[in-house]
GUBA-872322 format. One record per residue: residue number from 1; residue in one letter; x negated, y, z of N, C-alpha, C, CB in turn. Coordinates in Angstrom, 3 decimals. Glycine has a CB too. Example, Ala and Ser with C-alpha at 12.3 -4.5 7.8 and 13.67 -1.06 7.14 Angstrom:
// residues 2
n->1, res->A, n_c1->-13.190, n_c2->-5.690, n_c3->7.800, ca_c1->-12.300, ca_c2->-4.500, ca_c3->7.800, c_c1->-13.200, c_c2->-3.300, c_c3->7.800, cb_c1->-11.308, cb_c2->-4.473, cb_c3->9.046
n->2, res->S, n_c1->-12.850, n_c2->-2.250, n_c3->7.080, ca_c1->-13.670, ca_c2->-1.060, ca_c3->7.140, c_c1->-12.900, c_c2->0.030, c_c3->7.870, cb_c1->-14.084, cb_c2->-0.598, cb_c3->5.725
END
This chain:
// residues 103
n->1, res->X, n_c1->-0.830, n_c2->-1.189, n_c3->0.000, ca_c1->0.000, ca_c2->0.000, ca_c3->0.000, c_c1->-0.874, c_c2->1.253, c_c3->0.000, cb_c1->0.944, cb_c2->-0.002, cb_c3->1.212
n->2, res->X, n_c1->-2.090, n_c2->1.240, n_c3->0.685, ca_c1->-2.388, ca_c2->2.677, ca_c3->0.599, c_c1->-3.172, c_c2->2.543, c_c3->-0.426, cb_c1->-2.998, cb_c2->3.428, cb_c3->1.784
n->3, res->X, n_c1->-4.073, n_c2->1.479, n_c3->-1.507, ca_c1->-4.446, ca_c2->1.965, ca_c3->-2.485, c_c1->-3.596, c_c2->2.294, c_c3->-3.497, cb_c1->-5.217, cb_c2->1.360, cb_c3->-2.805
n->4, res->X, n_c1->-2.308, n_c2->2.285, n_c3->-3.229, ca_c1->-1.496, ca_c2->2.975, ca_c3->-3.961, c_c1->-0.862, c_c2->4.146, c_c3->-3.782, cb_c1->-0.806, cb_c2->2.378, cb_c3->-4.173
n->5, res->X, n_c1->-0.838, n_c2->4.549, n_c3->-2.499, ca_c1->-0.786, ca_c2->5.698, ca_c3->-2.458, c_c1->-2.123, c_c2->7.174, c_c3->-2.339, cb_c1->0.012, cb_c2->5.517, cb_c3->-1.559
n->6, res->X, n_c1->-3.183, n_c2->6.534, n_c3->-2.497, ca_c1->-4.504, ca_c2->6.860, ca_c3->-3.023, c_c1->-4.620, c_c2->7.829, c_c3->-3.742, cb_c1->-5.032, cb_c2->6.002, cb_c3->-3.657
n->7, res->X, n_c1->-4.005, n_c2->8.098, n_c3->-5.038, ca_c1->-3.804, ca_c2->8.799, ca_c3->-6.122, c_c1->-2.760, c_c2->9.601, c_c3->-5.971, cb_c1->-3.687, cb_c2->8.088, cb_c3->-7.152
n->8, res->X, n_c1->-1.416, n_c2->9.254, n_c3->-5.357, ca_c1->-0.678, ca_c2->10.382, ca_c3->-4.955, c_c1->-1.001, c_c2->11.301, c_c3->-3.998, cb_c1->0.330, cb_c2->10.039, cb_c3->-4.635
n->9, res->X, n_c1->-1.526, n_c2->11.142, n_c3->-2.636, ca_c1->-2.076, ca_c2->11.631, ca_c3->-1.333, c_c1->-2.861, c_c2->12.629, c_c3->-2.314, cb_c1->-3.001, cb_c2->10.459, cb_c3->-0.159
n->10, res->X, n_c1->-4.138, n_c2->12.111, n_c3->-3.055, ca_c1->-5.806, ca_c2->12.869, ca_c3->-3.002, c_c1->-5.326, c_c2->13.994, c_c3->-4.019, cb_c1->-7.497, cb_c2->11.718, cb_c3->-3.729
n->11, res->X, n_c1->-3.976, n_c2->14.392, n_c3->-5.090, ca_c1->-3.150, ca_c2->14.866, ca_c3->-5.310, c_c1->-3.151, c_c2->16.123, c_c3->-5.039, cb_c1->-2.444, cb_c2->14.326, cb_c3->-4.976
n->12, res->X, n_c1->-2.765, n_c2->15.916, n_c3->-3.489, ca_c1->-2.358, ca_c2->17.169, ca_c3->-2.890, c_c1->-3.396, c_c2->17.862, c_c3->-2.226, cb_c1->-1.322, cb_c2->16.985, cb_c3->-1.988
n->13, res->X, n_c1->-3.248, n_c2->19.379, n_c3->-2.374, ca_c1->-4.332, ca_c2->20.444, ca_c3->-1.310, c_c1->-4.038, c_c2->20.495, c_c3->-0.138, cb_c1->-4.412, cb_c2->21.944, cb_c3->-1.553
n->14, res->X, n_c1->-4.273, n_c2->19.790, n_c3->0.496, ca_c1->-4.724, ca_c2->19.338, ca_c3->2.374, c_c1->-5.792, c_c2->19.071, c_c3->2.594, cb_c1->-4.169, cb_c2->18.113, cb_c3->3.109
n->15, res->X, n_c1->-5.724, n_c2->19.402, n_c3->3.429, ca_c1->-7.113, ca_c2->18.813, ca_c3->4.209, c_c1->-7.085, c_c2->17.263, c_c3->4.866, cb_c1->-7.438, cb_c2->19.860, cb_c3->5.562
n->16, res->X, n_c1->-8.527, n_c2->16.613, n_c3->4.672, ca_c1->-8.423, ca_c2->15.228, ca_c3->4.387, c_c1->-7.466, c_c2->14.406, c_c3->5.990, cb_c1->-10.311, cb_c2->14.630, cb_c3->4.081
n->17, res->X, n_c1->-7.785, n_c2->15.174, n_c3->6.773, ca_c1->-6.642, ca_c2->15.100, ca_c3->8.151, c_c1->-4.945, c_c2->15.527, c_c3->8.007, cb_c1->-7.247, cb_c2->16.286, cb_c3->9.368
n->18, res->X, n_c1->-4.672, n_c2->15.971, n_c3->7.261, ca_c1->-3.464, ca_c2->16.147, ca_c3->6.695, c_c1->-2.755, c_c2->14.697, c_c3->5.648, cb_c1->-3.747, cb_c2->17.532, cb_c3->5.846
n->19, res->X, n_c1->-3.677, n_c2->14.666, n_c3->4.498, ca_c1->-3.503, ca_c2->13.560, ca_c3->3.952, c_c1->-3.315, c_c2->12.339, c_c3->4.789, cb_c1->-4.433, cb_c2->13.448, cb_c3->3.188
n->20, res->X, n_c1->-4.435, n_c2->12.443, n_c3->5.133, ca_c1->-4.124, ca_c2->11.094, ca_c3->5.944, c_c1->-2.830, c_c2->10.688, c_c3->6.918, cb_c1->-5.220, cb_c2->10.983, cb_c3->6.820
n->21, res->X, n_c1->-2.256, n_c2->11.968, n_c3->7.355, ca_c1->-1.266, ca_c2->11.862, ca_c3->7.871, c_c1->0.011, c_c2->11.185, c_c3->7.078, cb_c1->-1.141, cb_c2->13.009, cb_c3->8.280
n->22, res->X, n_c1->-0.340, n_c2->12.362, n_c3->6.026, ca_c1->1.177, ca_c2->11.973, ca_c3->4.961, c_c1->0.931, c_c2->10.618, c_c3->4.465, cb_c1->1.443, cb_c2->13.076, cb_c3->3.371
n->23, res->X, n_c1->0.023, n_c2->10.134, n_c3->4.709, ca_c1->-0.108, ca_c2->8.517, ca_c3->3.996, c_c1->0.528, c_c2->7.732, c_c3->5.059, cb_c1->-1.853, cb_c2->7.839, cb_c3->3.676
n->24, res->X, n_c1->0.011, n_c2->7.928, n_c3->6.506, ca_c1->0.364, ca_c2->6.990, ca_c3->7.244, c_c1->2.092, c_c2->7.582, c_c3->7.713, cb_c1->-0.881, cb_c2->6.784, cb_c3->8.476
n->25, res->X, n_c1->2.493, n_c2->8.402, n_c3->7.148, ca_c1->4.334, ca_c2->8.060, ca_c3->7.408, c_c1->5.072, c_c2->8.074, c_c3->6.265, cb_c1->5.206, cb_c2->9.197, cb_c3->8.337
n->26, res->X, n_c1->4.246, n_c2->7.683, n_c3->5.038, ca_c1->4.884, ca_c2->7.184, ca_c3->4.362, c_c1->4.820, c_c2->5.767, c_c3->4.016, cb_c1->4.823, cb_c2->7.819, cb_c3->3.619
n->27, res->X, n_c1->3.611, n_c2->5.056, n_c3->4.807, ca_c1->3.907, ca_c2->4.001, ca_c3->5.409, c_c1->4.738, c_c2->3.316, c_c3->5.838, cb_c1->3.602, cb_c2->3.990, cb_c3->5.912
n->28, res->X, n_c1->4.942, n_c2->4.459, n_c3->7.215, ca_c1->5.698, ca_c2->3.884, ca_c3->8.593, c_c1->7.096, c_c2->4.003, c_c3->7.828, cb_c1->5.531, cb_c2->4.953, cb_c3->10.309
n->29, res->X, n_c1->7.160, n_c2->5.279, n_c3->6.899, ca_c1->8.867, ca_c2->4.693, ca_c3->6.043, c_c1->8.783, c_c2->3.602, c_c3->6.067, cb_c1->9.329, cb_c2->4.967, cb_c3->4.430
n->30, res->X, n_c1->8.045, n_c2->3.390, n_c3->4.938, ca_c1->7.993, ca_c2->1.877, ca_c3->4.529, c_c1->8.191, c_c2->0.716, c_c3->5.215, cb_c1->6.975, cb_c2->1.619, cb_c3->4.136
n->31, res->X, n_c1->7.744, n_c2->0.644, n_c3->6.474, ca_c1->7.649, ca_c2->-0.403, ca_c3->7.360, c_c1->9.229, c_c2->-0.322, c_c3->7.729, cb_c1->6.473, cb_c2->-0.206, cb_c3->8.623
n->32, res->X, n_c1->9.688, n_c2->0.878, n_c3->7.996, ca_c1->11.194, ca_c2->0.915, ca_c3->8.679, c_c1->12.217, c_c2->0.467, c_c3->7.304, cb_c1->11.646, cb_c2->2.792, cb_c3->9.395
n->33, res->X, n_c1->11.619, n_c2->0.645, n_c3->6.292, ca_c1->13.260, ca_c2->0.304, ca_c3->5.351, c_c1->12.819, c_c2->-1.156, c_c3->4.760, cb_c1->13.747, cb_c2->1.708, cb_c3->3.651
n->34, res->X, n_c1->11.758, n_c2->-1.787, n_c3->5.116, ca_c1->11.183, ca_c2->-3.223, ca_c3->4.676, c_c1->11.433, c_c2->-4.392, c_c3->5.571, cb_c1->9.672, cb_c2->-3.171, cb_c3->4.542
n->35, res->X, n_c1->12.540, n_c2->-3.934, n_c3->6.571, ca_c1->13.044, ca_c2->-5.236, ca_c3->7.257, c_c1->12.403, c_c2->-5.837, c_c3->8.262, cb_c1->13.153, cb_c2->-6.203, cb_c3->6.441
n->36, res->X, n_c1->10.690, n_c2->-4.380, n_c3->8.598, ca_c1->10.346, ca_c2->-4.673, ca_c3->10.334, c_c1->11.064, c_c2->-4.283, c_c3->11.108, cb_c1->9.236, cb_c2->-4.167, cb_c3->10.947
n->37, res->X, n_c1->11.359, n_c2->-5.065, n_c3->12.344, ca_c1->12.651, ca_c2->-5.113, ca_c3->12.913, c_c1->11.874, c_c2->-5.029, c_c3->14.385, cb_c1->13.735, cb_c2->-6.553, cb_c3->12.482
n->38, res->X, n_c1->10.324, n_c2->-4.692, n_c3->14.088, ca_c1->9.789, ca_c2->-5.182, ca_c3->15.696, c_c1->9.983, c_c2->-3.399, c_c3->16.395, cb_c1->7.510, cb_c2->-6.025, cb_c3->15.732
n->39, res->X, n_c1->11.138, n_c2->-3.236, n_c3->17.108, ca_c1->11.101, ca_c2->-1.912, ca_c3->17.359, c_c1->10.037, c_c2->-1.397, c_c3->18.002, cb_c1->12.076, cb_c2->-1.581, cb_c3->17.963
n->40, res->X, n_c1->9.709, n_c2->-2.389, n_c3->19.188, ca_c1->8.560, ca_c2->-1.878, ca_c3->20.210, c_c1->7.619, c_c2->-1.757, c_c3->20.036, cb_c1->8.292, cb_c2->-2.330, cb_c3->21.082
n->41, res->X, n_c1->6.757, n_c2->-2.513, n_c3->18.673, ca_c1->5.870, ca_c2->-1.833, ca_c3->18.400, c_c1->5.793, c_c2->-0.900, c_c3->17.165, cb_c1->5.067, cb_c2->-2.578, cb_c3->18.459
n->42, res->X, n_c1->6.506, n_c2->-0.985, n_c3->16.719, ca_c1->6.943, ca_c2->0.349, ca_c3->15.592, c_c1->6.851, c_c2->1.747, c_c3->16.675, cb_c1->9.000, cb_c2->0.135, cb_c3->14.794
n->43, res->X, n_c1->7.743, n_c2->1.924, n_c3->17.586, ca_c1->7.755, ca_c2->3.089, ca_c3->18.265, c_c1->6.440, c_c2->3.423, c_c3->19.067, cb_c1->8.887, cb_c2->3.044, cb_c3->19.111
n->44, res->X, n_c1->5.431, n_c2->2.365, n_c3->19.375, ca_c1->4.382, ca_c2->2.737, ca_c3->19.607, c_c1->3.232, c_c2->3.710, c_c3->18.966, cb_c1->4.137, cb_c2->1.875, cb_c3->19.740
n->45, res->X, n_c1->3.603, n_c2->3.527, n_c3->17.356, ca_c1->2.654, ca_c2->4.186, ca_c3->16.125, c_c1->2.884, c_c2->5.302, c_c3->16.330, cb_c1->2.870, cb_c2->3.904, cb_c3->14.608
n->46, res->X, n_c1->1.885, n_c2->6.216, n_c3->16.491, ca_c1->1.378, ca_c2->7.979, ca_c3->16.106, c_c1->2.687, c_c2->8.140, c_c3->15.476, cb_c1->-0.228, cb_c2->8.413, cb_c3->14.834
n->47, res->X, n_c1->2.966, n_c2->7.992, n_c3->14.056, ca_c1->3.681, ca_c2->8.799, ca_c3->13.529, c_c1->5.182, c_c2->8.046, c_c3->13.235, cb_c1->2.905, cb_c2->9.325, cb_c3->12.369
n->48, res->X, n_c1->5.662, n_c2->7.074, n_c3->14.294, ca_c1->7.100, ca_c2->6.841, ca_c3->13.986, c_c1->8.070, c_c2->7.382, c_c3->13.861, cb_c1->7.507, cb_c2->6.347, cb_c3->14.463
n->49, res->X, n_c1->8.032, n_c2->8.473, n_c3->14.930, ca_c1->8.918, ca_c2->9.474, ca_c3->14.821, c_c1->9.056, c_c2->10.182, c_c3->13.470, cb_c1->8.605, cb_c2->10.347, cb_c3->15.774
n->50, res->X, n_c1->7.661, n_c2->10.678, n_c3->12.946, ca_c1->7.901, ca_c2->11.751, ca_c3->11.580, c_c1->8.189, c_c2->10.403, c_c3->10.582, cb_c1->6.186, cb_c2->12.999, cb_c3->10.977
n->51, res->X, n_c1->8.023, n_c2->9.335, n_c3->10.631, ca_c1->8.721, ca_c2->8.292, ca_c3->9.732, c_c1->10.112, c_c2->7.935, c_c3->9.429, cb_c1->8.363, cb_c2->7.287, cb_c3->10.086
n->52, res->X, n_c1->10.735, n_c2->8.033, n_c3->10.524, ca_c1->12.049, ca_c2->7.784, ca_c3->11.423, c_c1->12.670, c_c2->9.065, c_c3->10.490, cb_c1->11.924, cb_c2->7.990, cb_c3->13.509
n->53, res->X, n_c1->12.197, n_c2->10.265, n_c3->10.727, ca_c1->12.625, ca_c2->11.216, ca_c3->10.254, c_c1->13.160, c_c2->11.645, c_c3->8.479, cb_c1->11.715, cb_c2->11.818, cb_c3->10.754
n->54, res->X, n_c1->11.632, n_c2->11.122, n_c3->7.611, ca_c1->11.698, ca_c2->11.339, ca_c3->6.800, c_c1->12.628, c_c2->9.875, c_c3->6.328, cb_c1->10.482, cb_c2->11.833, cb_c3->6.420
n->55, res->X, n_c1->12.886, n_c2->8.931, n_c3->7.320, ca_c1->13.457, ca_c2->7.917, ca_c3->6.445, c_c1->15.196, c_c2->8.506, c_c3->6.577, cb_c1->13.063, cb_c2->6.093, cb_c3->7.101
n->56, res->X, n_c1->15.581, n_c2->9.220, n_c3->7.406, ca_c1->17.141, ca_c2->10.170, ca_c3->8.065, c_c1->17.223, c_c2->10.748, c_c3->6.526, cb_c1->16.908, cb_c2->11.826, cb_c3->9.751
n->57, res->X, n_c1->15.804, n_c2->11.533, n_c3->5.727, ca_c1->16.142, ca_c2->12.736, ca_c3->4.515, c_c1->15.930, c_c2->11.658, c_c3->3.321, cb_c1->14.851, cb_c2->14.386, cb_c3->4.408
n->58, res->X, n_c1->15.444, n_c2->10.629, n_c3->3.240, ca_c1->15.837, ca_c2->10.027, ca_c3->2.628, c_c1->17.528, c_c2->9.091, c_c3->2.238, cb_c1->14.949, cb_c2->9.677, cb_c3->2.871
n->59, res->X, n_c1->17.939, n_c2->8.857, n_c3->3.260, ca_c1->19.107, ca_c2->8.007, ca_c3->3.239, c_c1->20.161, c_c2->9.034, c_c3->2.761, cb_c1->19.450, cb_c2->7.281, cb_c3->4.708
n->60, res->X, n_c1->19.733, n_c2->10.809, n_c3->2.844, ca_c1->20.864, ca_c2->11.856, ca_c3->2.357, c_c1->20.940, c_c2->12.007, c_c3->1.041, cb_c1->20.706, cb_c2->13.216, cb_c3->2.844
n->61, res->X, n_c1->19.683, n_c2->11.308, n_c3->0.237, ca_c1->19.620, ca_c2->11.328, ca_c3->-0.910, c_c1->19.901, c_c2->9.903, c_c3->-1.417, cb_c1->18.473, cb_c2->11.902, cb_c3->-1.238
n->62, res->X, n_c1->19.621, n_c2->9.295, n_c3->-1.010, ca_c1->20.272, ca_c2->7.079, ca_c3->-1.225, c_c1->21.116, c_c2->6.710, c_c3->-0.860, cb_c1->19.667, cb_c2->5.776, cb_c3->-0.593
n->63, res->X, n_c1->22.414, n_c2->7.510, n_c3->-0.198, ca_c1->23.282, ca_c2->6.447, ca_c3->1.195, c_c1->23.076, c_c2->5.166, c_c3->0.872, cb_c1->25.126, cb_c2->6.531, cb_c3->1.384
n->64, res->X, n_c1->23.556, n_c2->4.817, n_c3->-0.870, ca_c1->24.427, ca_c2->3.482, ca_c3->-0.674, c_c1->22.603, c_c2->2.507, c_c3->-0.481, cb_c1->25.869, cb_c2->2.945, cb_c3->-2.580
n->65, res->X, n_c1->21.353, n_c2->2.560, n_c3->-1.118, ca_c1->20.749, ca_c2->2.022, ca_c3->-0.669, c_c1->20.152, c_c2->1.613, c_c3->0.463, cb_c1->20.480, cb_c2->2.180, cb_c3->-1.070
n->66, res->X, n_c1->20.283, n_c2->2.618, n_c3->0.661, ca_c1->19.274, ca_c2->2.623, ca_c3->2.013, c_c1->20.851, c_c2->2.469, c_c3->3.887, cb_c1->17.975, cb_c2->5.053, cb_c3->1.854
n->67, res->X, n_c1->21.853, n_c2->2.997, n_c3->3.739, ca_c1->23.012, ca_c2->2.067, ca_c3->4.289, c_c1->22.879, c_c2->1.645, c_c3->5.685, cb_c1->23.123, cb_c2->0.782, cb_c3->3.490
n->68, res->X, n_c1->22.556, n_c2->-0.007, n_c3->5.156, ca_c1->22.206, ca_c2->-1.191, ca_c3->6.095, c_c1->20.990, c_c2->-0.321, c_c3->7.362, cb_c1->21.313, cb_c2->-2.741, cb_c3->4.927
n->69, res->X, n_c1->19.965, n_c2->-0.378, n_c3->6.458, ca_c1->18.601, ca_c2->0.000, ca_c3->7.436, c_c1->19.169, c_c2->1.153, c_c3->7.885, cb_c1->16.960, cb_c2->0.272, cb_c3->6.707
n->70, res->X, n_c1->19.022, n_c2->2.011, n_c3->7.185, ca_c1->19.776, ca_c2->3.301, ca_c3->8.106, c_c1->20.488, c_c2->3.350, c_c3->9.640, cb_c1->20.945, cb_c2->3.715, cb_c3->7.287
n->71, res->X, n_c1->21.693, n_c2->2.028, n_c3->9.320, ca_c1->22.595, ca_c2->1.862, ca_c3->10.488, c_c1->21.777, c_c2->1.316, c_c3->11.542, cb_c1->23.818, cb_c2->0.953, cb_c3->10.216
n->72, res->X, n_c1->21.360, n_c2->0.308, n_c3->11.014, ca_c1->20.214, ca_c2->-0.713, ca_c3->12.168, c_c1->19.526, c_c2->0.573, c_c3->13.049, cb_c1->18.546, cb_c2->-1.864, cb_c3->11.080
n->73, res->X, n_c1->18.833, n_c2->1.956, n_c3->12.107, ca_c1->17.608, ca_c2->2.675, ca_c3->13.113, c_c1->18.666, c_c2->3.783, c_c3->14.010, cb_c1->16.067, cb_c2->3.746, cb_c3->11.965
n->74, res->X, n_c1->19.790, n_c2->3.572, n_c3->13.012, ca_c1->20.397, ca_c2->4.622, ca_c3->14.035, c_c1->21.025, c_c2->3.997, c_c3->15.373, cb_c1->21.593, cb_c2->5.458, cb_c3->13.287
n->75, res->X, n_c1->21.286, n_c2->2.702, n_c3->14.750, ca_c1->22.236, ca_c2->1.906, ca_c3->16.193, c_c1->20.880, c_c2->2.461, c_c3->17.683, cb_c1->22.350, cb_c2->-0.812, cb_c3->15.886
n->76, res->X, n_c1->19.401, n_c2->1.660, n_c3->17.340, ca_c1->18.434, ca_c2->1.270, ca_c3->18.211, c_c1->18.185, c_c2->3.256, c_c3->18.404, cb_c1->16.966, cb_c2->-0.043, cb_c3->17.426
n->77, res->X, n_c1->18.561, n_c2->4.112, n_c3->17.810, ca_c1->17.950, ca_c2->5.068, ca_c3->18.232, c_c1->19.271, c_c2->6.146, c_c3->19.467, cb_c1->17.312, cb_c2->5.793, cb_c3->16.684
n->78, res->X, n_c1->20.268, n_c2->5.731, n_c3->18.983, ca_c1->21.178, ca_c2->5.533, ca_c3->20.420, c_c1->20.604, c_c2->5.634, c_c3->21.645, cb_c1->21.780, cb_c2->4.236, cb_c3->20.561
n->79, res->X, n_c1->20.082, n_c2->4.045, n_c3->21.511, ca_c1->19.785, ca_c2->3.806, ca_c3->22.890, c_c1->18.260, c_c2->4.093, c_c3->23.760, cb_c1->20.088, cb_c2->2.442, cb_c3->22.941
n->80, res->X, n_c1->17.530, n_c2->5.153, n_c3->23.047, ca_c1->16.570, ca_c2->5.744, ca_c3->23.374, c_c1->16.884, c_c2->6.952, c_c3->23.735, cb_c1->15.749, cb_c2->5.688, cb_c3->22.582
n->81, res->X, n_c1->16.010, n_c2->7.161, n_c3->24.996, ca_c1->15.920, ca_c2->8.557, ca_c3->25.468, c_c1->14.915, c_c2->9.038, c_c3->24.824, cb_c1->15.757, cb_c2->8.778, cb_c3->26.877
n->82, res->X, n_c1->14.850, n_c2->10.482, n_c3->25.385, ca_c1->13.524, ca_c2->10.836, ca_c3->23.995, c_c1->11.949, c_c2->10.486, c_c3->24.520, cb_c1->13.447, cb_c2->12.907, cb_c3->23.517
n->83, res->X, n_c1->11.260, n_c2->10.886, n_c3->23.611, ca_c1->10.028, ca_c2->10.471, ca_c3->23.618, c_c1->9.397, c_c2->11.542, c_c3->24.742, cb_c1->9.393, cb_c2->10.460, cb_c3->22.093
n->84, res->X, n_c1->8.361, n_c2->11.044, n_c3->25.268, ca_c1->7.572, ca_c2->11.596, ca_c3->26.211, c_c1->7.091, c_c2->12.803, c_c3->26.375, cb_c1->6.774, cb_c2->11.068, cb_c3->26.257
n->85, res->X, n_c1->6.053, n_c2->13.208, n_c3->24.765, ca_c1->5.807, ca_c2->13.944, ca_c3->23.908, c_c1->6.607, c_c2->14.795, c_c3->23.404, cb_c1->5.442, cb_c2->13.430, cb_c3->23.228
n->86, res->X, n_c1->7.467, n_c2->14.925, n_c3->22.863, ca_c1->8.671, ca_c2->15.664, ca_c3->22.700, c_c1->10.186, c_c2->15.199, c_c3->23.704, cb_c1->8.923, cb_c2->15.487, cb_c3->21.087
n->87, res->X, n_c1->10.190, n_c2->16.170, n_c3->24.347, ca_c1->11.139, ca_c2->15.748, ca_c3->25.766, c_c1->12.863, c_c2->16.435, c_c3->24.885, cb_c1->10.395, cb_c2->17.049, cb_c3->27.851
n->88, res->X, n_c1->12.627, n_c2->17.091, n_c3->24.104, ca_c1->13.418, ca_c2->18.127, ca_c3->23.764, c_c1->13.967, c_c2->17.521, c_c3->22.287, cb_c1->12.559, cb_c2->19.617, cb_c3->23.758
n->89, res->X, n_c1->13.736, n_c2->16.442, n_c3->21.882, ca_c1->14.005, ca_c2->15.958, ca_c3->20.548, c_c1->14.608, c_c2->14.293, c_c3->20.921, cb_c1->12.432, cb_c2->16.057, cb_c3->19.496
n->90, res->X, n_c1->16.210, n_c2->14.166, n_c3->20.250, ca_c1->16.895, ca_c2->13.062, ca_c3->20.591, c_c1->16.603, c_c2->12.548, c_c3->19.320, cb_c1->18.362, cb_c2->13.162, cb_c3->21.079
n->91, res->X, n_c1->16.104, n_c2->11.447, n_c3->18.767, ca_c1->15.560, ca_c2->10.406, ca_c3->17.736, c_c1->17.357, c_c2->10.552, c_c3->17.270, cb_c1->14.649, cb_c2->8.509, cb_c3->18.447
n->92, res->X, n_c1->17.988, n_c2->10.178, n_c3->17.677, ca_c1->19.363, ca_c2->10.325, ca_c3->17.160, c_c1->19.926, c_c2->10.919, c_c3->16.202, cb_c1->19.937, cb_c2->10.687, cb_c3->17.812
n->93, res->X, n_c1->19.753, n_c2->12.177, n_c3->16.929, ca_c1->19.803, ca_c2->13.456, ca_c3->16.371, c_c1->19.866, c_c2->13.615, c_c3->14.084, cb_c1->18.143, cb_c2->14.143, cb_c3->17.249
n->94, res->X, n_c1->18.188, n_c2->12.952, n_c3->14.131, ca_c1->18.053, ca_c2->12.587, ca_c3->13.211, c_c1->19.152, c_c2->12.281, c_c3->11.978, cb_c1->17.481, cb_c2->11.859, cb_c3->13.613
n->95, res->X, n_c1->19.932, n_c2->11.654, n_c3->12.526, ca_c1->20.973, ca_c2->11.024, ca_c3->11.617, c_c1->22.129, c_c2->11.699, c_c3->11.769, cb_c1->21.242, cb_c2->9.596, cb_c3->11.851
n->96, res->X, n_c1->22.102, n_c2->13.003, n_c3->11.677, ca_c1->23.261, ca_c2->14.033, ca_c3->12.545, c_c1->24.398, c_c2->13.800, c_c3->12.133, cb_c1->23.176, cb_c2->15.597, cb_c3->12.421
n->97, res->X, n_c1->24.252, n_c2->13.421, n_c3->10.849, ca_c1->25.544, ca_c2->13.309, ca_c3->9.909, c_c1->26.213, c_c2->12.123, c_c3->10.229, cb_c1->25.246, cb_c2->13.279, cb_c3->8.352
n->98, res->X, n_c1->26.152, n_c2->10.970, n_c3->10.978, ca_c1->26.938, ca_c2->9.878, ca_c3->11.480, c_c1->27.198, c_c2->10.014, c_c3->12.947, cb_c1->26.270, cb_c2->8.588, cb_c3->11.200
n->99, res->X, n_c1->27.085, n_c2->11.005, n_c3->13.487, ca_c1->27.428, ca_c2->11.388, ca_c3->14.713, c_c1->29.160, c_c2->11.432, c_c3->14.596, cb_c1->26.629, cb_c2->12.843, cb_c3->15.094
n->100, res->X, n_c1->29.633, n_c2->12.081, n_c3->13.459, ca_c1->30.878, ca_c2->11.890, ca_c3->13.905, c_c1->31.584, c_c2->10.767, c_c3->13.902, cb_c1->31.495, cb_c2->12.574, cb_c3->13.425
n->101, res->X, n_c1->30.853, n_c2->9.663, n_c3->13.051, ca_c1->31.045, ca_c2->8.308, ca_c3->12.789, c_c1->31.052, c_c2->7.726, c_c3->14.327, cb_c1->29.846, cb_c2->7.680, cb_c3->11.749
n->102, res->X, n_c1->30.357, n_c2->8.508, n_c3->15.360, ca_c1->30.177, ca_c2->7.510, ca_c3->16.660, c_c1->31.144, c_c2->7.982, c_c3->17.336, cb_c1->28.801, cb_c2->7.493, cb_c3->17.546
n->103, res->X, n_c1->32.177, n_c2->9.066, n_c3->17.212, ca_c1->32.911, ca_c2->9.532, ca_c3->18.351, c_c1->34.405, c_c2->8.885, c_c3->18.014, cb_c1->32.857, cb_c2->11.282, cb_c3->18.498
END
């Protein structure tokens, strides 16, 4: 995966600490819409959260694909309080638009 994203990343004007970032959560997308299901250590990774996130702006542009996984991260992100690191940000949240779906 990342020698494929190799050529898209080196692409862009960032700095090589930047890149590297955007590689590793477009990864961690990856890992979340590919049917890893291991939450606990998914939520352990640096950048799950900005993964988590960009996988929320993705599903506004895919519903019908992306759906299933979607529901699965939103069910498990329910039941999290927030992260340590950001005390002030509900993982939930994320998926704002099925909030009314939960009431």
């Amino acid at each position: 995966m990342e020698k494929e994203l190799e050529p898209l990343v080196a692409g862009l004007q960032l700095p090589r600490f930047q890149r590297h970032r955007v590689k590793q959560i477009i990864i961690g997308t990856y890992r979340l819409t590919n049917g890893d299901k291991r939450v606990k250590r998914l939520r352990k990774r640096a950048d799950f959260y900005l993964s988590l996130f960009f996988l929320s702006r993705l599903e506004r542009l895919w519903p019908a694909e992306l759906r299933k996984t979607a529901d699965f991260w939103h069910r498990q992100c329910r039941r999290w309080s927030p992260p340590a690191n950001f005390p002030w940000l509900s993982p939930a949240d994320f998926f704002a638009d099925r909030r009314q779906a939960d009431r």
